[in-house]
C-alpha positions as CSV (number, residue, x, y, z in Angstrom):
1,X,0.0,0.0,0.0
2,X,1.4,3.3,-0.7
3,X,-0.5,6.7,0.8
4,X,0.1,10.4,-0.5
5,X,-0.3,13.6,0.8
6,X,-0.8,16.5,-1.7
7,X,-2.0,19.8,0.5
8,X,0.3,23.5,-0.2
9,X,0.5,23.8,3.8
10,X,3.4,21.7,5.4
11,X,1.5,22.4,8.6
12,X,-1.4,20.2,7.3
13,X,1.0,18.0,5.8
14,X,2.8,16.8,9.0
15,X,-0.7,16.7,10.7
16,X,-1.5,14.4,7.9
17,X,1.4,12.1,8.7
18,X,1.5,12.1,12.0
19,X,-2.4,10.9,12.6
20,X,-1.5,8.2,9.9
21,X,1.3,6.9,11.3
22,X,-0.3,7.1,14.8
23,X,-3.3,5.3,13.2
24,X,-1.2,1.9,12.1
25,X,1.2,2.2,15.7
26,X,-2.0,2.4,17.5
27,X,-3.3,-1.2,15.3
28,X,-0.2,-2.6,15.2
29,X,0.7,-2.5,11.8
30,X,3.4,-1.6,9.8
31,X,3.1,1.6,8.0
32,X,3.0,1.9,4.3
33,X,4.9,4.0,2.2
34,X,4.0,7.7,2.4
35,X,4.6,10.4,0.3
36,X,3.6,14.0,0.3
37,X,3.4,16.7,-2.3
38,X,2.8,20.2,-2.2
39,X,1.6,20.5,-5.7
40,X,-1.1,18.6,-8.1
41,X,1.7,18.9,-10.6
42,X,4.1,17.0,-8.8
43,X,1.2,14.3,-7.5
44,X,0.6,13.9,-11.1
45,X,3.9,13.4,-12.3
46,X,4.3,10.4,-10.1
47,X,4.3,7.3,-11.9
48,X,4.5,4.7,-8.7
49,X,1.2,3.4,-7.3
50,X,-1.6,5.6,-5.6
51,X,-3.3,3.7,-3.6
52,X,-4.7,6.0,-1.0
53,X,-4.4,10.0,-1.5
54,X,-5.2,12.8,1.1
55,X,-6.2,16.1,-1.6
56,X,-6.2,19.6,-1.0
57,X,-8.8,21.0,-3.1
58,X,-7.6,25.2,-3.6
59,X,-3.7,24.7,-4.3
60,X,-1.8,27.3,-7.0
61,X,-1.6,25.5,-10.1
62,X,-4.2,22.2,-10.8
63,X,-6.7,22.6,-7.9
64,X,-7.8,19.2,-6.3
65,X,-10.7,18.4,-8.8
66,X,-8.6,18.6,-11.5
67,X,-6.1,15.8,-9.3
68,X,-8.9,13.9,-8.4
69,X,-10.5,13.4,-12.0
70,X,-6.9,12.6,-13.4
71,X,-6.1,9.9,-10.5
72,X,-9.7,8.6,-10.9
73,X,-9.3,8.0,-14.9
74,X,-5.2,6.2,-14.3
75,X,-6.9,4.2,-11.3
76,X,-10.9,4.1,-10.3
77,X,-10.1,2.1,-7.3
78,X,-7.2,4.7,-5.5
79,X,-9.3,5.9,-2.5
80,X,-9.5,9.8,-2.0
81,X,-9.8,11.6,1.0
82,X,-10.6,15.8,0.2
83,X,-9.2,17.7,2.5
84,X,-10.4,21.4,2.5
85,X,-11.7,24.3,5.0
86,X,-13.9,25.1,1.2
87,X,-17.4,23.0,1.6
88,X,-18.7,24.6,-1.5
89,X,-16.4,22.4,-3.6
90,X,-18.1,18.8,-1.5
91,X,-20.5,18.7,-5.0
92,X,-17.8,18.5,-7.1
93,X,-15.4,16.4,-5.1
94,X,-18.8,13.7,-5.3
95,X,-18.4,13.8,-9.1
96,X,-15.6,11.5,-8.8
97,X,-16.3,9.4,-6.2
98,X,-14.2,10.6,-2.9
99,X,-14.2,8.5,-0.6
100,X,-14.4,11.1,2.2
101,X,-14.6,14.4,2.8
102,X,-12.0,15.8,5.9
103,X,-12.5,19.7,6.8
104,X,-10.1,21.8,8.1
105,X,-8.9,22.1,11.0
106,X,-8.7,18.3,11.2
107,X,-10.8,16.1,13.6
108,X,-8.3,13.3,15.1
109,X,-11.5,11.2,16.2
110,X,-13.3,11.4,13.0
111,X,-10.2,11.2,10.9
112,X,-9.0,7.8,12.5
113,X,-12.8,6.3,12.3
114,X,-11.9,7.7,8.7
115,X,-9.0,5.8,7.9
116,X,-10.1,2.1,9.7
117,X,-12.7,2.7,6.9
118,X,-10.8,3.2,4.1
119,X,-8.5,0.6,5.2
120,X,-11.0,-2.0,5.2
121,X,-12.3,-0.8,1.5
122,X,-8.9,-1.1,0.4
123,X,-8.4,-4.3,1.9
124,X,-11.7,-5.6,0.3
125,X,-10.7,-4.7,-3.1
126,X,-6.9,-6.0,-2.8
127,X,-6.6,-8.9,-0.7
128,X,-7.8,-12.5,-2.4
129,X,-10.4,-15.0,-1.7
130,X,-9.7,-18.5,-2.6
131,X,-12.4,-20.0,-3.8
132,X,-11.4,-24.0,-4.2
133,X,-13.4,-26.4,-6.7
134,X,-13.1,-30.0,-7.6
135,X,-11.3,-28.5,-10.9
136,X,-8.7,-26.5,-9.2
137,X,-8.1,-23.1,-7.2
138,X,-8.9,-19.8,-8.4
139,X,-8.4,-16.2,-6.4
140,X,-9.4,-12.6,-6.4
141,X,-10.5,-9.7,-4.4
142,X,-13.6,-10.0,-2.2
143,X,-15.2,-7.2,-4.3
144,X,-16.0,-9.3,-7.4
145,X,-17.4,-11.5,-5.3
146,X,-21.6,-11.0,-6.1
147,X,-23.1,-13.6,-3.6
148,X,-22.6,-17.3,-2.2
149,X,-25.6,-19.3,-2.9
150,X,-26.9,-22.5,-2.1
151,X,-28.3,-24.8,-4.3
152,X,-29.3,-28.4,-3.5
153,X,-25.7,-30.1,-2.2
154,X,-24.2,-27.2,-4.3
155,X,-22.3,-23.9,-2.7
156,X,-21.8,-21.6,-5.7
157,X,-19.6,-19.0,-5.8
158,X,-20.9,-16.3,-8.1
159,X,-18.3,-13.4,-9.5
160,X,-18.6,-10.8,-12.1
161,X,-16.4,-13.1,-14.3
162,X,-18.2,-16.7,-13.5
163,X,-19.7,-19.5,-11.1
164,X,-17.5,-21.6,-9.3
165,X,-19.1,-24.5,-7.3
166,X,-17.0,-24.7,-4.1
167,X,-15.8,-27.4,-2.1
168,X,-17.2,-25.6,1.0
169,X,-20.3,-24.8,3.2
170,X,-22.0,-22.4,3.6
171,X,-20.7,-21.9,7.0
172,X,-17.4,-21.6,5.7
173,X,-17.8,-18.7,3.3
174,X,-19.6,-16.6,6.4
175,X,-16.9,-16.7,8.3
176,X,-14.1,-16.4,5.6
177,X,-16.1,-13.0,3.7
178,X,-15.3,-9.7,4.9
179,X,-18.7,-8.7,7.6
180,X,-18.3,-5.2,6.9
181,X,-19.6,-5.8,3.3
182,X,-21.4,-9.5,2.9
183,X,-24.7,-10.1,4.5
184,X,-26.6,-13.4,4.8
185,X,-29.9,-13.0,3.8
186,X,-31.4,-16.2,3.8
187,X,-30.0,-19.7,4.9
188,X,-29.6,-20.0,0.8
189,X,-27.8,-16.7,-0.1
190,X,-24.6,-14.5,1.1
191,X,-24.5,-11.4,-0.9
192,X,-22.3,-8.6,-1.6
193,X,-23.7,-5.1,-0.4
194,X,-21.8,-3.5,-3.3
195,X,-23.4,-5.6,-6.3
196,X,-26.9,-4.9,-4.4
197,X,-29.3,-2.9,-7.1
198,X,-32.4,-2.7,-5.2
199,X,-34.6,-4.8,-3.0
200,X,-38.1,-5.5,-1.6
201,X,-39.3,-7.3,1.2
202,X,-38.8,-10.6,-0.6
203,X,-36.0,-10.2,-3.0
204,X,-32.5,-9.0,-3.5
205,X,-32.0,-7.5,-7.4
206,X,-28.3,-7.7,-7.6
207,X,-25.6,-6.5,-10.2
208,X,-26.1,-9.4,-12.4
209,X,-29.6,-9.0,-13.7
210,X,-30.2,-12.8,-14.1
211,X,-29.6,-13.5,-10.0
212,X,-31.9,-12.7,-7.6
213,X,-31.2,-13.4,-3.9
214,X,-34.3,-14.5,-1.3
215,X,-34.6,-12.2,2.0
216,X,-35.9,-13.7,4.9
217,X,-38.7,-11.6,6.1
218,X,-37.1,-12.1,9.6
219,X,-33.7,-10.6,8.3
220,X,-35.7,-7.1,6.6
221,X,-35.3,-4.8,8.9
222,X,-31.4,-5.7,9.7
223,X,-30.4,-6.1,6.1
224,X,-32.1,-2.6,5.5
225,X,-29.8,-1.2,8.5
226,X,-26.6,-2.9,7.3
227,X,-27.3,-1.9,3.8
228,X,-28.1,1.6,4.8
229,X,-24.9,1.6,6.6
230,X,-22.8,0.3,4.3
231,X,-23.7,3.4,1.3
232,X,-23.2,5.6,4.5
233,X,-19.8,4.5,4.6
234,X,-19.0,4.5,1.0
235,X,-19.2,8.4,1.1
């Protein structure tokens, strides 16, 4: 993982760092690569990875929507954090999908809440399943996962790429998939809250128009809440 700072004040620069770096000492984990900038230009003319980038919106030069369009269109996964005492700007910054929105001066509370978040986005997108069949073993981030379902003696695994029919249960897939962003929502299906298009008291419309997951009537009301949630979290 590799983290960057672009903001034209040094003071919110090393604020930056030091609630990052305070953020992985206080979880006990190593912390990544970090980089800062003082200028869009010089973000830009960066050619490593961007994983994770804190943006000043009014800088001389490119301003931050600019930065965040470019790195959105070489990357739409990099996660973006605006950063900005200008709230005016927040509809523009939503255009390309920031992650979150961090006002000046910074909030230590909110911003660590902040980061555990994006941390766990990232990690959903990044980190592989395995999903192991009787034909082999395949791998890839949680996030293309669409649902688990159960059919007959069958588990399958649906993706955005195929169906795999896993060797395991239905057990084992709850307790492997990321709670943050899978939800069980019958004793038949586990789906992804991402790849969720709309629902009704019955039924689950997901991204794949041709699979439909069942919703206990039991489980409404607390799929609605996680659900709800979940897009809360996304912004």
């Amino acid at each position: 993982m590799r983290i960057l700072i672009c903001d034209d004040d040094p003071l919110i620069i090393e604020q930056l760092q030091k609630f990052i770096e305070s953020f992985f000492k206080s979880n006990h984990i190593k912390c990544p690569e970090l980089v800062s900038f003082t200028s869009g230009e010089s973000l830009l003319a960066d050619s490593e990875e961007k994983d994770l980038v804190f943006l000043d919106i009014e800088m001389p030069g490119m301003n931050g929507i600019y930065i965040g369009n470019e790195l959105k269109k070489a990357n739409k996964n990099v996660i973006i954090f605006v950063v900005t005492s200008y709230s005016e700007y927040l509809d523009d910054a939503m255009r390309f999908h920031v992650f979150r929105y961090l006002s000046k001066p910074l909030d230590r509370s909110r911003f660590l809440r902040n980061m555990k978040d994006a941390l766990t986005y990232y990690n959903s997108i990044t980190v592989k399943i395995p999903v192991e069949t009787r034909q082999g073993l395949y791998s890839f981030p949680a996030s293309q996962i669409i649902a688990i379902e159960a059919q007959s003696r069958k588990v399958i695994v649906h993706t955005v790429q195929q169906d795999f029919d896993s060797i395991y249960t239905m057990d084992y897939w709850l307790n492997l998939l990321p709670k943050n962003s899978f939800f069980q929502t019958h004793r038949s299906f586990i789906i992804n809250l991402d790849h969720v298009v709309d629902f009704d008291h019955f039924t689950i419309h997901l991204s794949n128009p041709q699979l439909t997951a069942y919703l206990t009537r039991r489980k409404y009301s607390s799929f609605k809440n996680a659900y709800l949630l979940y897009l809360e979290s996304m912004r």
